[in-house]
C-alpha positions as CSV (number, residue, x, y, z in Angstrom):
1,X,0.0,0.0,0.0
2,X,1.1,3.5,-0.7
3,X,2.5,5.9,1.7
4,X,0.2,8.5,0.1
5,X,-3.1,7.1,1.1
6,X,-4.8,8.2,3.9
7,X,-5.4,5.0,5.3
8,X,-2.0,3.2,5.1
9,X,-1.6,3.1,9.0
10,X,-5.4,3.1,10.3
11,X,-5.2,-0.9,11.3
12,X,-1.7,-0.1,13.5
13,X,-1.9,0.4,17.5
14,X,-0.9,2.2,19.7
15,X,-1.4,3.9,23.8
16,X,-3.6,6.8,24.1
17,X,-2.8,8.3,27.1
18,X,-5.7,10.3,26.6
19,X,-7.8,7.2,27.0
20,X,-5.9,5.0,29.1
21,X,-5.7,2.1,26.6
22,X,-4.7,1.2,23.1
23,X,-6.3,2.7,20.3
24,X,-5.8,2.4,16.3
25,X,-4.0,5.2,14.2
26,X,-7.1,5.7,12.2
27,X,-9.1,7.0,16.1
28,X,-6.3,9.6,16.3
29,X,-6.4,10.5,12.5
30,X,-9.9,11.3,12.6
31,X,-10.9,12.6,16.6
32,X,-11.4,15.8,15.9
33,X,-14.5,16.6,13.8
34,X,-12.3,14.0,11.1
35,X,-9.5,16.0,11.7
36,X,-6.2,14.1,13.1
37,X,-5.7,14.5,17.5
38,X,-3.7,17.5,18.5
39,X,-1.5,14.9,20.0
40,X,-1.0,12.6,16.8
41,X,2.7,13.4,16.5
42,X,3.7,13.1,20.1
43,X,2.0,9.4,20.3
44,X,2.8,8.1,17.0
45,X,6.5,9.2,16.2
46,X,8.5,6.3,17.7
47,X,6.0,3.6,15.4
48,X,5.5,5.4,12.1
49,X,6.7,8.2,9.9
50,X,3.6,10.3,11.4
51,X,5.1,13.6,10.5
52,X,5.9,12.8,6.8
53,X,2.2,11.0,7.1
54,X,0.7,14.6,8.4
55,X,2.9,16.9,5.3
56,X,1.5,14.2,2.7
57,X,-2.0,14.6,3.7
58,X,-3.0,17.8,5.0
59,X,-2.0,21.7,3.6
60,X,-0.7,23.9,6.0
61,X,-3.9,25.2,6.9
62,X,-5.3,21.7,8.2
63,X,-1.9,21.3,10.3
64,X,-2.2,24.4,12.0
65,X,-6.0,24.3,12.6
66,X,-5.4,20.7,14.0
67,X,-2.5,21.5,16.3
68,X,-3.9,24.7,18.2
69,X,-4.3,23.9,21.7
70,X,-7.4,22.4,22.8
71,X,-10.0,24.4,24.7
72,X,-9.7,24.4,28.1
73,X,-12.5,22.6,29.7
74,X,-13.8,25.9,31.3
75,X,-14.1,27.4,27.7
76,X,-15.6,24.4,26.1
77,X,-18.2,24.5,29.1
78,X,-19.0,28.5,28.0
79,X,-19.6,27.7,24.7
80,X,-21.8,24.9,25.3
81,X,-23.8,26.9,27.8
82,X,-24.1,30.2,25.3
83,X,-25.3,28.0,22.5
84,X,-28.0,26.2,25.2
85,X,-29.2,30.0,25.4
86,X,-29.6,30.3,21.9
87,X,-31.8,27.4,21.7
């Protein structure tokens, strides 16, 4: 299978320590709204070539938008509770 395609890795494993357990690569390429985990490179770069995976596959755009920092739980909380008001 090609390194190009998007779903060369998705069957390997590896620890979440998000989750506490093993997960595959294709859970951390697609967490975030199908986007890959903020934490993708950190977790995958002692098993794959997860960085030259990421510059393959997504423009620069998709990398930074995919590595800004999560919201703090506080934040995500806000936003939940402003869009509740809105409803």
């Amino acid at each position: 299978m090609s390194e190009n395609h998007i779903e060369t890795y998705d069957r390997e494993e590896g620890y979440c320590r998000m989750l506490g357990h093993y997960v595959p690569f294709k859970y951390c390429r697609t967490l975030k709204d199908g986007m890959p985990c903020h934490r993708i490179l950190d977790c995958w770069f002692e098993r794959l070539p997860v960085e030259d995976f990421i510059a393959a596959q997504y423009s620069a755009e998709e990398q930074a938008k995919m590595f800004e920092p999560p919201k703090t739980k506080i934040a995500s909380l806000l936003e939940i509770i402003e869009k509740a008001k809105k409803k």
